[in-house]
N, C-alpha and C positions, 0 to 999 in steps of 0.2 A: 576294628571297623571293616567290614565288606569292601569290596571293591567294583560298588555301584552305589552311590550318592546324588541323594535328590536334596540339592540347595535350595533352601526356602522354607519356611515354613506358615505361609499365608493361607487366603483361598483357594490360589489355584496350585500352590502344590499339596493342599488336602484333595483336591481332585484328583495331580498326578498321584499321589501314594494310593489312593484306593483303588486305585486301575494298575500300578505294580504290587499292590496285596493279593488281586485276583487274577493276575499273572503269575504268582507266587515269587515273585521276584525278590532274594535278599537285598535291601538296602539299609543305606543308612544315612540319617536324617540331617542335614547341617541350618543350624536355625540361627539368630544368630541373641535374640532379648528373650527372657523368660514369660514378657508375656504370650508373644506369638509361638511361644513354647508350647505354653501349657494350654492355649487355646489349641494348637495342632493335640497335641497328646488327647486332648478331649473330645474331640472329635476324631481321631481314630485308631485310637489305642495305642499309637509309637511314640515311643521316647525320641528327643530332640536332642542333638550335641548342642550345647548352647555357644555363644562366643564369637560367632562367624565362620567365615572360610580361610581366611586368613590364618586363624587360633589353629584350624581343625588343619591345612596343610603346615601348620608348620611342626607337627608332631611327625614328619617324615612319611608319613603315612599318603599318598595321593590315589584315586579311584580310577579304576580304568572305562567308568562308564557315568555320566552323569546329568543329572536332570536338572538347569537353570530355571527355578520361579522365584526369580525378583524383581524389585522395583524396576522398573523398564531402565532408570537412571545408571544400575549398578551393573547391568545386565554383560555386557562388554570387560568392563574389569572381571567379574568374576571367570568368563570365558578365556582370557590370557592369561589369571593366573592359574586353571586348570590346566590347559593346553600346555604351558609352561611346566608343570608338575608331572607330565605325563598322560593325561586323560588322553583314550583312542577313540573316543566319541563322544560329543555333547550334542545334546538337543536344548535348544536357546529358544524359551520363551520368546515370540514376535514382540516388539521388530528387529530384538536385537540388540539395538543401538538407533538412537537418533540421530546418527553420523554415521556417512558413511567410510569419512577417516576412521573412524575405531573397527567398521564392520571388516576396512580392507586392513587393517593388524590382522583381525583375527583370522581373515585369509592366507595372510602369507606366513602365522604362526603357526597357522594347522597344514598349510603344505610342507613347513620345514621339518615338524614334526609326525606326517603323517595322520593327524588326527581329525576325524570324519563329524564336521559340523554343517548341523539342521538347523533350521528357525521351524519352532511350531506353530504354522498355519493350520490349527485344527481343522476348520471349514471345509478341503483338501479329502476327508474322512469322513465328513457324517454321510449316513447311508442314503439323504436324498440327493447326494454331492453322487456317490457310486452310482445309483441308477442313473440318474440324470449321464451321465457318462456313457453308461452303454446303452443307452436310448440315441445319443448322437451318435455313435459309433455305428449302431443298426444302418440310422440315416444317412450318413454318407458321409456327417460331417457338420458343420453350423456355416448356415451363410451370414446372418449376421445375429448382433447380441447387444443390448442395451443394458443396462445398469446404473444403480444409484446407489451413494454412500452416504445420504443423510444421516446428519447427529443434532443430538439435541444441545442450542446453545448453551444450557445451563452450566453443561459441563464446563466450557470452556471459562466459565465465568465462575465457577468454583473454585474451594483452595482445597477441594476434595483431594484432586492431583497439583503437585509443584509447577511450579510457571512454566520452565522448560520442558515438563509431557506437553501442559495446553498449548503451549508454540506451537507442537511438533504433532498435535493433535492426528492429522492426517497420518503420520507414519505409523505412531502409536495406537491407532486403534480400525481408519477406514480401510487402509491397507489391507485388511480380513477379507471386502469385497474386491479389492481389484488385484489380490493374489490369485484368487482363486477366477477370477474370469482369464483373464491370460495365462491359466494354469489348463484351464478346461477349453481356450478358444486359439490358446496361440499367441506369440508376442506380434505387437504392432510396428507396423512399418514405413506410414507413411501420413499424419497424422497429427492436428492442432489443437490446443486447449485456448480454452479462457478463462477469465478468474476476474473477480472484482468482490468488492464489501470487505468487512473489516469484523471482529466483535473482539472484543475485550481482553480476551485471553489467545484469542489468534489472529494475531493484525495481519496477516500478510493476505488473508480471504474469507470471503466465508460463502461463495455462490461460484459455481463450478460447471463448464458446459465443455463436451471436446467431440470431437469424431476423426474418425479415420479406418486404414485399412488394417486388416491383420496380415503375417505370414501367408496365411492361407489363400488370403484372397477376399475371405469374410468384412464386410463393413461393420464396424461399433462406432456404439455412439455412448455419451453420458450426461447428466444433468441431476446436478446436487444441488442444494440452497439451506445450509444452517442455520436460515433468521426464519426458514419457514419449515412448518411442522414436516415429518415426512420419515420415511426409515427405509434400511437397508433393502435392495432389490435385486436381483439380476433376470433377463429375458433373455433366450436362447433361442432364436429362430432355425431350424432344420427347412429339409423339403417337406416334413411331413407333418410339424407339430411347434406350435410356439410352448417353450418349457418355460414355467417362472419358479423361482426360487424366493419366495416373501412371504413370510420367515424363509431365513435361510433352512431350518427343518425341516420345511415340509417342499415338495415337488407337485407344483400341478401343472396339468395340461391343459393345449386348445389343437384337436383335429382340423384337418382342413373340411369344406362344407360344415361345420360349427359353430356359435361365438358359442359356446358353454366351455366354461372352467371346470377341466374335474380334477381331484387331487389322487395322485397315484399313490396307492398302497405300497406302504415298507416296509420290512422286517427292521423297527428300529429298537427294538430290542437293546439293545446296547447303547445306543441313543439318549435313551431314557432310565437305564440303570448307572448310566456312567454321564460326564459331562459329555456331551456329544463332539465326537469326532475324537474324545483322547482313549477310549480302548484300542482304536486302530491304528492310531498315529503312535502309540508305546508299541504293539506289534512290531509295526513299520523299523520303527526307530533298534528295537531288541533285536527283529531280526538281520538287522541290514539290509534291509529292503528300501529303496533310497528314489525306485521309482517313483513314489508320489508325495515324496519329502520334499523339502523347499530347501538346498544345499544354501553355503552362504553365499558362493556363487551366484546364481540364481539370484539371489536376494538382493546384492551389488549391482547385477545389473538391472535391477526394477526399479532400485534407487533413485534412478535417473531419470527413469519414467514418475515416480512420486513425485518427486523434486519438481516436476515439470507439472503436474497437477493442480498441484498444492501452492504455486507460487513461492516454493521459497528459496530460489535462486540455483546458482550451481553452490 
C-alpha cells in the first residue's frame, strides 16, 4: 500500500481521487463493500481495498497521509483510528462529527500525536470564494454581510440520510454557508439568534433570524426559513460594492450610483473540470498550506456558534 489513503469509496471520494489523479498523487483506495467498490473502480479506473479501515490498519500497514469521505456518522471514528495508527495529516470530510465531544478527541489525539487535522469546507476554495476575497481586501475590508442557509424540507423528511444527520441537519450540511462567512468576515462578537418551527426530521427548528457584530467591527445579519422555499446566499457589503455569492459559484456585483447586478468573470476552470473548490483545497491540504484550511480547532470553536443557531443546546 502507498502511504497516502483516501477512505471512502462513494461520490465524493470519486471526486477526491480524480483531483489526486491529476495531481498525480500515489494513493490507495480503502472502500469498505464490493458494491461501492466496483461502482468507484468504474467510474475511475482504481481498484478498491475492500473490507474497511479497520481490515486495511490492521495489516500493520498505516498511511502517513489521508483523505476521510464517509458517511458523516463514521467520520470521527475513522479519524482516531488513523491518528492512532500514525497518520500526520487527515483532511475530514465536514463536519467532522456531529459532536463536538468526538471532534475535541480528535483535538487532543492529534495534539498528542502531532498530526495535522482539516475539515473540508470546500466553499473556502472555489474561485468566486478567491476573487471575492481580493475584492474585499482592495476595499478596505467588509462593513457588514447578510446571508442565508436555506434547505429544502424534504430532505429532512427523508430516510435518504439516517435520523441522526437530519437532527443534525444544520451541522451536516448549512455549516458550508456560515463557515465560510466568518471565514471571509471574521468571527462574531457580540450577537443574538432566534429560532422557532419544528419539521419532522428536525424538531429543535426550522426558521432561523440573528444579528450582530463581527471582530471587525462589521454588522451581520441572517434569516433562514426551511418550511419556505429559498437557497443558499451570502451578501458582502464593502465601501465600494455589494458582492453576492447565489450560487455560491458564481460572484456578482452592485457599484455604488447603480442598482445593476453584474456578475464578475472567473477563471473557473477548475471549477468546472473538477468538483468546485476540491482541486485547491487537495493543493492546500498536499502542500501544507493551512492558511485557508478549516483546522479542527477552528471548527471547535464554530461549534458553539452552530449549536447556538440551530437550537440545539450546549
Amino acid at each position: 500500500m502507498t502511504t497516502t489513503w483516501l477512505v471512502g469509496a462513494g461520490a465524493i471520494a470519486v471526486a477526491h481521487a480524480r483531483v489526486m489523479t491529476a495531481l498525480s498523487v500515489d494513493f490507495t483506495v480503502i472502500g469498505r463493500g464490493d458494491k461501492s467498490a466496483d461502482m468507484f473502480t468504474n467510474e475511475t479506473g482504481i481498484p478498491v481495498e475492500t473490507g474497511g479501515l479497520t481490515k486495511a490498519l490492521a495489516k500493520g500497514i498505516s498511511p502517513k497521509i489521508a483523505v476521510l469521505a464517509l458517511p458523516v456518522t463514521e467520520l470521527a471514528d475513522a479519524a482516531l483510528s488513523l491518528i492512532e495508527a500514525g497518520a500526520q495529516r487527515i483532511l475530514i470530510e465536514k463536519p467532522g462529527s456531529l459532536s463536538i465531544e468526538s471532534l475535541m478527541d480528535i483535538r487532543e489525539a492529534a495534539l498528542a500525536t502531532g498530526c495535522l487535522v482539516s475539515i473540508a469546507y470546500n466553499r473556502r476554495f472555489y474561485e468566486s470564494t478567491r476573487e471575492l476575497h481580493q475584492i474585499i481586501k482592495a476595499d478596505g475590508g467588509v462593513t457588514s454581510v447578510f446571508f442565508e442557509f436555506n434547505e429544502p424540507k424534504q430532505l429532512m423528511q427523508s430516510d435518504s440520510y439516517p435520523e441522526e444527520v437530519r437532527r443534525r441537519w444544520f451541522l451536516a450540511n448549512s455549516t458550508h454557508v456560515v463557515d465560510l462567512v466568518f471565514h471571509l468576515c471574521g468571527q462574531p462578537t457580540n450577537w443574538q439568534s432566534w429560532s422557532n418551527g419544528k419539521l419532522t426530521g428536525h424538531p429543535t427548528s426550522s426558521r432561523f433570524a440573528g444579528a450582530g457584530t463581527l471582530e471587525s467591527g462589521a454588522l451581520f445579519s441572517y434569516l433562514s426559513d426551511w418550511e419556505a422555499p429559498g437557497r443558499w446566499g451570502i451578501e458582502i457589503m464593502t465601501l465600494n460594492h455589494r458582492l453576492i455569492l447565489r450560487p455560491m459559484e458564481k460572484l456578482h456585483r452592485m457599484r455604488h450610483g447603480s442598482f445593476d447586478v453584474q456578475e464578475v468573470t472567473l477563471d473557473d476552470t477548475l471549477d468546472t473540470a473538477f468538483k468546485p473548490g476540491f482541486f485547491r483545497q487537495m493543493e492546500a491540504f498536499l502542500s501544507v498550506d493551512s492558511s485557508l484550511l478549516c483546522s479542527v480547532e477552528e471548527h471547535i470553536k464554530n461549534m458553539d456558534i452552530y449549536s447556538k443557531i440551530a437550537n440545539y443546546g450546549p
